[in-house]
N, C-alpha and C positions, 0 to 999 in steps of 0.2 A: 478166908484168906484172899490177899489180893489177885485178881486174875493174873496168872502166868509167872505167879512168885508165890510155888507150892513149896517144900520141905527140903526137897532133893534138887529145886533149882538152888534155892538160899545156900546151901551145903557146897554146890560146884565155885557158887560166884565167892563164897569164904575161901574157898580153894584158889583160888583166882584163874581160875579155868579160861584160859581164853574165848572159846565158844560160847559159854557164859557171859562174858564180861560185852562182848559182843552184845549181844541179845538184849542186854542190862540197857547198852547206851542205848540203843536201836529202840526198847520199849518207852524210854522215859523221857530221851533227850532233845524232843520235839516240845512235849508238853512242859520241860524247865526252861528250855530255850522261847518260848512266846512270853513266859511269866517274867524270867529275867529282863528282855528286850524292851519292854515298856517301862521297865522301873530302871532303865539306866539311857534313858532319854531314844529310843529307839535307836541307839547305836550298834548294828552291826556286828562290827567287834568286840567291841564291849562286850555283849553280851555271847557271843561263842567263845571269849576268852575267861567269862566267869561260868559256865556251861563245863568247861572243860576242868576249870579248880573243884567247883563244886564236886564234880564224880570222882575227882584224883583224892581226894579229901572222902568224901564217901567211901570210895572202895579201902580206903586206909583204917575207916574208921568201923568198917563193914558187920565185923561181930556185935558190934553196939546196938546195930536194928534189932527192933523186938515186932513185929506185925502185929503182936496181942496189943500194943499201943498208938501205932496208926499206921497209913499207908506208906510205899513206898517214894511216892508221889511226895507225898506232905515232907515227910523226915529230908529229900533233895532240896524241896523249898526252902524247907527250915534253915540247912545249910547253907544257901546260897545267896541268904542275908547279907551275913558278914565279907562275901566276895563283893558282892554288890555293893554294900558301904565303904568297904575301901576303894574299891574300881570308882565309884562315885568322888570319894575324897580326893583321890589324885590327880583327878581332872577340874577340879574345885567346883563340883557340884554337887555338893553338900546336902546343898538345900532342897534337891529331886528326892534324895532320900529317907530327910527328912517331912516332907511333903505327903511320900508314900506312909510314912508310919503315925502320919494324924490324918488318913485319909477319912472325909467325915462318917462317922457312926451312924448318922441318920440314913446311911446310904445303906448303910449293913442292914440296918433296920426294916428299909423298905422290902427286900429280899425277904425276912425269916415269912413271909406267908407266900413265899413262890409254892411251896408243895400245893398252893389250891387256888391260888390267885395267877393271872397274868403280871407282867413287867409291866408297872407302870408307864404313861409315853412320858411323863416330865423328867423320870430318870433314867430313863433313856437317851434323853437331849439331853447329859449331860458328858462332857469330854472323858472323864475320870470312869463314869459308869461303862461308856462303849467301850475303852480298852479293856477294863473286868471282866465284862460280857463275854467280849473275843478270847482273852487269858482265858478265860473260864470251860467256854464250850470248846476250846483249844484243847481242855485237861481230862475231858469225861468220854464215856466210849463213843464210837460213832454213830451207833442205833440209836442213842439217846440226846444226839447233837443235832441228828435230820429231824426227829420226831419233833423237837424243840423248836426244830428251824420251822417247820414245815407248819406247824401250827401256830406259833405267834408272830413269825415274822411274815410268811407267804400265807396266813389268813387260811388255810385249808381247813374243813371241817372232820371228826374223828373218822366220819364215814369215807370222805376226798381220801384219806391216808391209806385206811386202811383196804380201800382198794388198788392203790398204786403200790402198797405193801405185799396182795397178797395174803391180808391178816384179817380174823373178822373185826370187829368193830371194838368187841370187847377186849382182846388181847391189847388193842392198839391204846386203849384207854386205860389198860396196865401197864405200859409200855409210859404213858406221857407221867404217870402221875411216877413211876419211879425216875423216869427222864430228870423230875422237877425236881426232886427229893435228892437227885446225886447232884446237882446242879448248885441248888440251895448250900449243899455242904460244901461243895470245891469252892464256890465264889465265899463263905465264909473262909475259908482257909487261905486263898487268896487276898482279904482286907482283913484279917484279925492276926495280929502279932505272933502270939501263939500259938502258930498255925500246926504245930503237932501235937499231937493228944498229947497230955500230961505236959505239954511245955518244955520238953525237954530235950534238946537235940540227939 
């Protein structure tokens, strides 16, 4: 199950438990607010005004999550399409939202061999990639965003880390390859449409 949305949190936040419900934005609403923000032209507003539909719509819709079908992460995303396409429409930017949903394939592509390859530098240098990247390591834990950082971007070797870690060498080298592997999954879930298991909101 996903971190910190065990049996009897799911249960309070059905209840609509304030403390709960707390907790709920507090966990999620950073990682939906970078993913919105880019997809509705870095606005601001915009995007803390579809942040805030999206979870009012969530918590409305809230017995519908299933966990045995994806996270809770994914199912906000999913949601927060259709705020984003209309927030998009009414400002007659259509065409941004459009733009995100053929975002090129080839790109996705280059990614499914992160769990053992580095990021490529040419899609890197691309404007559409670095906003992903940032969305991306925006959405994953924080052990798994330095380790990430720390080795491909600040060039450091397993040995460099896992002395400024405190970790032996080998933990750190289990540490990068699952790093890659959540990594690989949130940036698929971020470019592919049906971004919740089974596609279904």
């Amino acid at each position: 199950m996903e971190p910190g949305l065990d049996t009897s949190y799911l249960g309070q936040l059905q209840r609509r438990e304030p403390d709960a419900i707390e907790k709920w934005f507090e966990t999620f609403a950073d990682g939906l607010y970078t993913y919105v923000f880019y997809r509705v032209d870095r606005d601001e507003q915009a995007a803390a005004d579809v942040v805030q539909d999206t979870f009012l719509e969530a918590l409305g819709r809230i017995e519908q999550f299933d966990p045995d079908r994806g996270t809770m992460a994914a199912w906000l995303t999913t949601l927060s399409r259709n705020h984003i396409t209309r927030t998009l429409k009414a400002k007659g930017r259509l065409a941004t939202a459009n733009h995100w949903q053929s975002v090129d394939k080839a790109l996705l592509a280059s990614f499914q061999r992160l769990a053992t390859d580095p990021l490529p530098p040419e899609i890197l240098e691309r404007r559409e990639t670095r906003d992903l990247v940032q969305m991306t390591l925006a959405s994953i834990p924080g052990n798994y965003r330095t380790v990430l950082i720390l080795y491909y971007h600040r060039g450091l070797s397993l040995r460099d880390i896992a002395t400024r870690a405190k970790k032996s060498e080998g933990a750190v080298k289990v540490l990068l390859h699952r790093a890659r592997q959540t990594f690989k999954e949130a940036f698929s879930r971020l470019v592919d449409v049906q971004s919740w298991e089974g596609g279904q909101p």
